[in-house]
C-alpha positions as CSV (number, residue, x, y, z in Angstrom):
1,X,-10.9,17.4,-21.7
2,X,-10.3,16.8,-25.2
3,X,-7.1,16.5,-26.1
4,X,-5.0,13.7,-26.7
5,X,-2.0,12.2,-24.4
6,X,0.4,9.8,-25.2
7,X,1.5,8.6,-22.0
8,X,5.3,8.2,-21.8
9,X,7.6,4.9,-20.4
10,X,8.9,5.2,-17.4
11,X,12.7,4.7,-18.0
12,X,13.3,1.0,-16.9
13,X,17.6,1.6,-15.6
14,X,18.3,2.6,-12.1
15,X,17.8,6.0,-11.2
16,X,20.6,8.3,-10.1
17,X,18.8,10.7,-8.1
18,X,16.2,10.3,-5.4
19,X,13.7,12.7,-4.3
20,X,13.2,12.5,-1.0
21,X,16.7,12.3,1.1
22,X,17.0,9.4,3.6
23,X,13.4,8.7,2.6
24,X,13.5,4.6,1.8
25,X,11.0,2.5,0.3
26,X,8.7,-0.8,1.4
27,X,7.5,-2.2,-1.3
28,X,5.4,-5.6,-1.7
29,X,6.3,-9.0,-3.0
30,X,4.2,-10.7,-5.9
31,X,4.7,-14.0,-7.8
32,X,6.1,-12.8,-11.2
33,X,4.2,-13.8,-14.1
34,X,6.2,-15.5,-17.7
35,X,6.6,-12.0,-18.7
36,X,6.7,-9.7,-15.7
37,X,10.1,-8.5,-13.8
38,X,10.7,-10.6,-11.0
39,X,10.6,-8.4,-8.1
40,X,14.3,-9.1,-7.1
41,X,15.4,-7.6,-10.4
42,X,13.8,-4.4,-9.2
43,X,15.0,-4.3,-5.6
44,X,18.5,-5.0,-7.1
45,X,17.8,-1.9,-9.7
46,X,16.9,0.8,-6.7
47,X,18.7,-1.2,-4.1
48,X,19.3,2.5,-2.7
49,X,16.6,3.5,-2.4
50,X,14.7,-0.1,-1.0
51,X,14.6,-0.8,2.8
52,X,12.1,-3.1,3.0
53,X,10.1,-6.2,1.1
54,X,6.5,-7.0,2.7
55,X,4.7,-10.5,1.9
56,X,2.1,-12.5,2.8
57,X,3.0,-16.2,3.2
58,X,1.4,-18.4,1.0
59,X,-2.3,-19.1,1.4
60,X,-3.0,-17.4,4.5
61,X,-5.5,-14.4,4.2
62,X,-4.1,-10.5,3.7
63,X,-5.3,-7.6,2.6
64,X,-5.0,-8.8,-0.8
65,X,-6.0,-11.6,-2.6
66,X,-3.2,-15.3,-1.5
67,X,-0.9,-15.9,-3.1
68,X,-0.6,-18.8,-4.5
69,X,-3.7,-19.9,-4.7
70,X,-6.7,-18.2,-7.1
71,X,-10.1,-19.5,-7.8
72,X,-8.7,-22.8,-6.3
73,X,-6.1,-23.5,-8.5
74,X,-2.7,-23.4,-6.4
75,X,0.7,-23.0,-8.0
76,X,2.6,-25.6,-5.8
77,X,5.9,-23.9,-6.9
78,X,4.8,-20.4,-4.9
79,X,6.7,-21.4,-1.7
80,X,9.7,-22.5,-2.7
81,X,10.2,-19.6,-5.3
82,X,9.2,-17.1,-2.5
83,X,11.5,-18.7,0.0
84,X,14.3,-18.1,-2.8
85,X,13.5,-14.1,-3.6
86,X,13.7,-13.6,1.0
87,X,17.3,-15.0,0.4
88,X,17.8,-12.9,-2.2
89,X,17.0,-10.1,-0.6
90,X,18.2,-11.1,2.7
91,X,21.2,-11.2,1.0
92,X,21.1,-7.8,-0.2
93,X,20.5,-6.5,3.1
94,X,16.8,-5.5,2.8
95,X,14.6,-5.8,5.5
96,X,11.7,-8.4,5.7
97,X,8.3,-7.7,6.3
98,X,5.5,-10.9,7.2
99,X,2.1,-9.8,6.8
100,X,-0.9,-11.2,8.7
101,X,-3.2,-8.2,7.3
102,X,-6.2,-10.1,7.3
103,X,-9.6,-7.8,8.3
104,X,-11.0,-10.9,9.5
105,X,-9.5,-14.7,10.9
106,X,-13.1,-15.5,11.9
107,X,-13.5,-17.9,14.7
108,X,-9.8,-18.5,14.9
109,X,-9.7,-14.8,15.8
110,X,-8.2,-15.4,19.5
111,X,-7.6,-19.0,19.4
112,X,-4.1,-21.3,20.1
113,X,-4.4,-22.4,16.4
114,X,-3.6,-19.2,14.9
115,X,-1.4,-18.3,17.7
116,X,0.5,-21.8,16.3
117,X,0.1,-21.0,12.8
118,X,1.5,-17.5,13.3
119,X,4.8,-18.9,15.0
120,X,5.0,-22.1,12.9
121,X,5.5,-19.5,10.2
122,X,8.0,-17.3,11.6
123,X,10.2,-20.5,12.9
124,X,10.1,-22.0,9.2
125,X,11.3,-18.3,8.4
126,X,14.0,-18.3,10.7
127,X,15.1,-21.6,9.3
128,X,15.3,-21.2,5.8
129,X,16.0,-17.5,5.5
130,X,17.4,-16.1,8.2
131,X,14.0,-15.0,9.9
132,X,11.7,-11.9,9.6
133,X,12.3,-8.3,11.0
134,X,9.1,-6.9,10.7
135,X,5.5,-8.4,11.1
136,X,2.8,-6.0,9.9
137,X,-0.6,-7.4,11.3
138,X,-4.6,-6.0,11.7
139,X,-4.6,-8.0,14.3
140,X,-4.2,-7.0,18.1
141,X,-4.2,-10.6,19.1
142,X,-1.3,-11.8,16.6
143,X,0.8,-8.7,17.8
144,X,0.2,-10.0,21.3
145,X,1.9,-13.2,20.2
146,X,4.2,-11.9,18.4
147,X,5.4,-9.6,21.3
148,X,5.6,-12.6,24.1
149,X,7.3,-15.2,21.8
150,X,9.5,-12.9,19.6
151,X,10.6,-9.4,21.3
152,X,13.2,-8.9,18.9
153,X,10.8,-8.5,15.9
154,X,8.9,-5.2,15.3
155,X,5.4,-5.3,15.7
156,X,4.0,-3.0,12.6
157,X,-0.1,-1.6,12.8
158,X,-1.6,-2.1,9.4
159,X,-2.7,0.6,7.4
160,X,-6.2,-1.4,7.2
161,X,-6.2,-0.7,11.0
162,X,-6.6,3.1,10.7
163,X,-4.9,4.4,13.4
164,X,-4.5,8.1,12.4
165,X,-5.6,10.2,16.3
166,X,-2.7,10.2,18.8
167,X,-5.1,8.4,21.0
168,X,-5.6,5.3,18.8
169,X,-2.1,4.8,18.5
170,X,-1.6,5.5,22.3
171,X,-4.1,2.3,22.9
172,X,-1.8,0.0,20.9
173,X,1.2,1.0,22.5
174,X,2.0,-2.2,24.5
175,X,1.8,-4.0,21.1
176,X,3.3,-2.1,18.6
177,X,6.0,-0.7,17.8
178,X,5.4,1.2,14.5
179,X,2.3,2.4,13.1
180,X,1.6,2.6,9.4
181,X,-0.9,5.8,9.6
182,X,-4.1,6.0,8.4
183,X,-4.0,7.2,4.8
184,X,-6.7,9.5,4.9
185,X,-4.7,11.8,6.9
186,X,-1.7,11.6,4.5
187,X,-2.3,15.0,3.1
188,X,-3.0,16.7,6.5
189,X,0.9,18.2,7.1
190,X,-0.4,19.5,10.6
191,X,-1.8,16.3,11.6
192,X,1.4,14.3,10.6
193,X,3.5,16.5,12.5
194,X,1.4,16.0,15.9
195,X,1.4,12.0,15.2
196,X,5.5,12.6,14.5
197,X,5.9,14.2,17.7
198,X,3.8,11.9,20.0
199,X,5.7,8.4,18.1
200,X,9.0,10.2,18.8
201,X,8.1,10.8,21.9
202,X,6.9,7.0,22.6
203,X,10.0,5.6,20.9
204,X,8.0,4.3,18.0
205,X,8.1,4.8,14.3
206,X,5.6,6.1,11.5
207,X,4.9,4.5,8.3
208,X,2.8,6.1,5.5
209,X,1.5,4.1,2.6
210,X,1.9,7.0,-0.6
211,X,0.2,5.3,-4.0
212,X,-3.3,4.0,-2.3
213,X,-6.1,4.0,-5.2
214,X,-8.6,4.0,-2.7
215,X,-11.6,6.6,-1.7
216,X,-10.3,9.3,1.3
217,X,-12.5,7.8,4.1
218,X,-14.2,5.0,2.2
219,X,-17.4,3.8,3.2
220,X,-17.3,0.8,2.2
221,X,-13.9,0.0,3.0
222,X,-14.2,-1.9,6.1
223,X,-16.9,-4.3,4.0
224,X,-14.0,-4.7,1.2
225,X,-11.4,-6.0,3.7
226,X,-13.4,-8.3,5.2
227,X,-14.4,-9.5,1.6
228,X,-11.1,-10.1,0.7
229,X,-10.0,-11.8,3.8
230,X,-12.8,-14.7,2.8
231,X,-11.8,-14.1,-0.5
232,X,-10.9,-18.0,-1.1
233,X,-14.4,-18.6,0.3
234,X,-16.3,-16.1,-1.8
235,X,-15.0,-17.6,-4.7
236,X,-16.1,-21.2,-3.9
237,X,-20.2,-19.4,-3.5
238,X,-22.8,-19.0,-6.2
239,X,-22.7,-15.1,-6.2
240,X,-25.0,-12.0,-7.8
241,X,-23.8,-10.6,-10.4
242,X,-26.0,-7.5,-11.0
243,X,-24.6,-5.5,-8.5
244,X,-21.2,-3.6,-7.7
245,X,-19.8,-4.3,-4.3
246,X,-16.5,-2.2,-4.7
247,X,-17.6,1.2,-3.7
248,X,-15.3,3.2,-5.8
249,X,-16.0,1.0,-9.0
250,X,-19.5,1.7,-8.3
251,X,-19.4,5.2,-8.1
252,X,-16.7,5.7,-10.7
253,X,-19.4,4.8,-13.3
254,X,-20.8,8.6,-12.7
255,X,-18.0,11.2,-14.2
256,X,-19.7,13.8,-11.5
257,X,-18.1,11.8,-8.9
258,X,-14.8,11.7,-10.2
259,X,-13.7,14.9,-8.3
260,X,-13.5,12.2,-5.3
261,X,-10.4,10.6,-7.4
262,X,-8.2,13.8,-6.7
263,X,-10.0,14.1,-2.9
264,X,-7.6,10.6,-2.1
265,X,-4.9,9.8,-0.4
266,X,-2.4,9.2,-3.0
267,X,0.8,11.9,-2.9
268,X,2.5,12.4,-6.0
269,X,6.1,11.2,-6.9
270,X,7.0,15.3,-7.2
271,X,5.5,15.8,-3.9
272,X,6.8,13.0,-1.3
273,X,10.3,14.8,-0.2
274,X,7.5,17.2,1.9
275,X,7.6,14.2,4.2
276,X,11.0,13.9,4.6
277,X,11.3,14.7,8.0
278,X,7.7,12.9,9.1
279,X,8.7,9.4,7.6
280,X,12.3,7.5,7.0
281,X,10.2,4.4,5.3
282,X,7.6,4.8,2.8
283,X,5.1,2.1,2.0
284,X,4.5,1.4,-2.0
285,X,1.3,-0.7,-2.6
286,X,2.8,-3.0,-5.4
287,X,1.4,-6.3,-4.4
288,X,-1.0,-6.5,-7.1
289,X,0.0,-3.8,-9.2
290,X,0.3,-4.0,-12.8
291,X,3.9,-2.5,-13.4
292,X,5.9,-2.3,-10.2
293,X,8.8,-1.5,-11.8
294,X,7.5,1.3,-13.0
295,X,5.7,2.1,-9.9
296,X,9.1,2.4,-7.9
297,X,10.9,4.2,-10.4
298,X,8.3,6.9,-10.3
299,X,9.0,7.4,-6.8
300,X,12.3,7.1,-6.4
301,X,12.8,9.8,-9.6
302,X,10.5,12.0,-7.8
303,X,8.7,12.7,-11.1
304,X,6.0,10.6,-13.1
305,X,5.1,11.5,-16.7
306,X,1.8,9.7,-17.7
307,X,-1.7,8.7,-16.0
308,X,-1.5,9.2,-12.5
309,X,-4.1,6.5,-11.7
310,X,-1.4,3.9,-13.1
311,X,0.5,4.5,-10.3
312,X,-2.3,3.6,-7.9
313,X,-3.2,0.5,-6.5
314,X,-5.9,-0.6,-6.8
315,X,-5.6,1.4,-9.8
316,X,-9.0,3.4,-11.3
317,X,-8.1,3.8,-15.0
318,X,-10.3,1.6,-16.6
319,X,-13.2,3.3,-14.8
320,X,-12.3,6.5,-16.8
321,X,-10.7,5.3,-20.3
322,X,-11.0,6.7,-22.9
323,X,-10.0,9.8,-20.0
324,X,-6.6,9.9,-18.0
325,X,-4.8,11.9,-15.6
326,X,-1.8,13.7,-16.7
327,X,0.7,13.5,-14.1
328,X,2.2,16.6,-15.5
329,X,-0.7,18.9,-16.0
330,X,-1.4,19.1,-11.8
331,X,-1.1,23.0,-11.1
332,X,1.7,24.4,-9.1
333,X,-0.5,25.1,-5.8
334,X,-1.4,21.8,-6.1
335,X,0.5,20.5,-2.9
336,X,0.2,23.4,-1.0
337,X,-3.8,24.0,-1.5
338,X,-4.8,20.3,-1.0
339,X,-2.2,20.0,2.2
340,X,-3.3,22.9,4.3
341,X,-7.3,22.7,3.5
342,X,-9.8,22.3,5.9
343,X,-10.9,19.1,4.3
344,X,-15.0,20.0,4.1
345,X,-14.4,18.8,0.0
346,X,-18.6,18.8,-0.1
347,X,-18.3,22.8,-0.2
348,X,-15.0,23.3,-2.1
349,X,-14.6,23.0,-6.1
350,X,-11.1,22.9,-6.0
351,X,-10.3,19.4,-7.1
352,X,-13.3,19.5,-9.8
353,X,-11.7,22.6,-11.6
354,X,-7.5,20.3,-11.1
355,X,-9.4,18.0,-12.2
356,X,-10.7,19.2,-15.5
357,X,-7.7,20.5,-16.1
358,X,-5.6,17.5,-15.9
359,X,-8.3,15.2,-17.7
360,X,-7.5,14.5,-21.1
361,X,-8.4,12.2,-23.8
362,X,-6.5,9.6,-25.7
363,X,-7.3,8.5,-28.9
């Protein structure tokens, strides 16, 4: 764990090879900043290799933070510039993607207003660019309304649902018709295959998110979502400050639970073309993300020379500098050990001993 890693730039042009055959990607809308890429550039870079562009509209709550608007300061601009990219890239031919991922809409869970709000948005959609093809919700009851006032749209489970057994997704069936899968199963090859069969079977499609930061089976996952869904609220309150409430931040702070980083759900650019014949669309988490650019290029080079937790989002790296990842350094078996095991990590030592070998120092 001592030696020293420079990590390298990602090449910034468009790619001529993808890994991963028909494989396309879905990758999420942010608000550029002065100095970032504005995510049309990118999509027009990999254009091959993009199918889809997810996004929350404006300040209604996801499974991220909203946005326009952040400790109650709201950029006024963020609607008509967002409005612009969906032409953009409805123009390009990529498919759009509205999210109503919220964990939590409260009392408005079942209630006409959000039914109004949810179609108010989608008919604004349709007028200004050319409507939406895919709504990604959390919510049972906005997929209901969805499905009676717009059938032509397709009705997407959220990841934050965790619908990963045959006979979760069979209890959703009237209401949606794809299913992102739950991402702790994303290494589980068998598992996959039986979902595959079944959605096949049904006449629906599977979606797998492949760059998650998060903890496999996270404890305190269903607590974050619902924090973030009152984000905007949380942020208005007088909160403690002495305490943690992001599970993996919490734990990160002890380097004898780092194993648990490499026991995630996060598949490696040189790994995805395994799924080729599970998934057509693969989800990138790049909504919040740092580099996006980067992010996409990894995975549509199939190969990623650097930290592997800058790939993630939410990304980890901070918890460990000085100590990073190297993408590279990941042993051959890798894939094929962590794909077929039986998943009882509290009695193996296989990811401790990766992951001393791929730790290493900068500075």
């Amino acid at each position: 764990m001592s030696r020293t890693l420079q990590p390298v730039a990602q090449n910034s042009q468009r790619p001529d090879v993808m890994k991963g055959g028909g494989m396309r990607f879905s990758v999420g809308y942010q608000l550029p900043g002065e100095d970032d890429d504005a995510l049309v550039e990118i999509v027009a870079d990999y254009l091959d290799h993009i199918t889809e562009v997810y996004f929350p509209w404006a300040d209604q709550p996801s499974g991220r933070a909203p946005l326009s608007t952040s400790h109650g300061y709201t950029d006024w601009t963020a609607q008509e510039r967002l409005e612009a990219d969906l032409r953009a890239f409805r123009e390009m031919g990529i498919r759009l993607d509205l999210l109503f991922n919220a964990n939590c809409y409260g009392g408005a869970a079942i209630s006409r207003r959000l039914a109004n709000q949810v179609r108010s948005v989608i008919d604004h959609l349709g007028e200004v660019v050319g409507g939406v093809d895919v709504v990604t919700t959390t919510s049972p009851f906005v997929a209901h309304t969805i499905k009676s006032h717009y059938p032509d749209i397709e009705v997407r489970a959220s990841v934050n649902m965790r619908l990963g057994t045959v006979i979760a997704m069979q209890q959703m069936a009237d209401l949606f018709d794809s299913y992102h899968v739950q991402r702790d199963y994303n290494r589980d090859l068998d598992h996959l295959a039986e979902l595959k069969s079944w959605a096949d079977s049904a006449g629906k499609r599977l979606v797998m998110l492949a760059n998650s930061g998060c903890l496999a089976f996270c404890a305190g996952q269903s607590f974050h979502d619902n924090m973030v869904a009152h984000e905007c609220e949380i942020d208005a309150a007088t909160n403690v400050t002495d305490w943690i409430p992001h599970t993996c931040w919490r734990l990160m702070r002890d380097p004898t639970n780092w194993p648990m980083l490499l026991q995630s759900t996060w598949v490696r650019p040189e790994d995805l073309h395994y799924y080729e014949s599970l998934f057509d669309v693969v989800k990138l988490a790049t909504r919040m993300h740092a580099r996006p650019r980067m992010v996409v290029d990894a995975y549509a080079r199939g190969v990623y020379r650097g930290n592997l937790l800058d790939l993630l989002e939410p990304g980890l790296g901070l918890a460990l500098a000085p100590h990073l990842l190297d993408n590279q350094r990941f042993p051959a078996d890798w894939f094929e050990r962590t794909s077929r095991c039986d998943r009882r990590c509290h009695t193996c030592n296989y990811c401790a001993e990766v992951l001393e070998q791929v730790t290493v120092t900068v500075g």
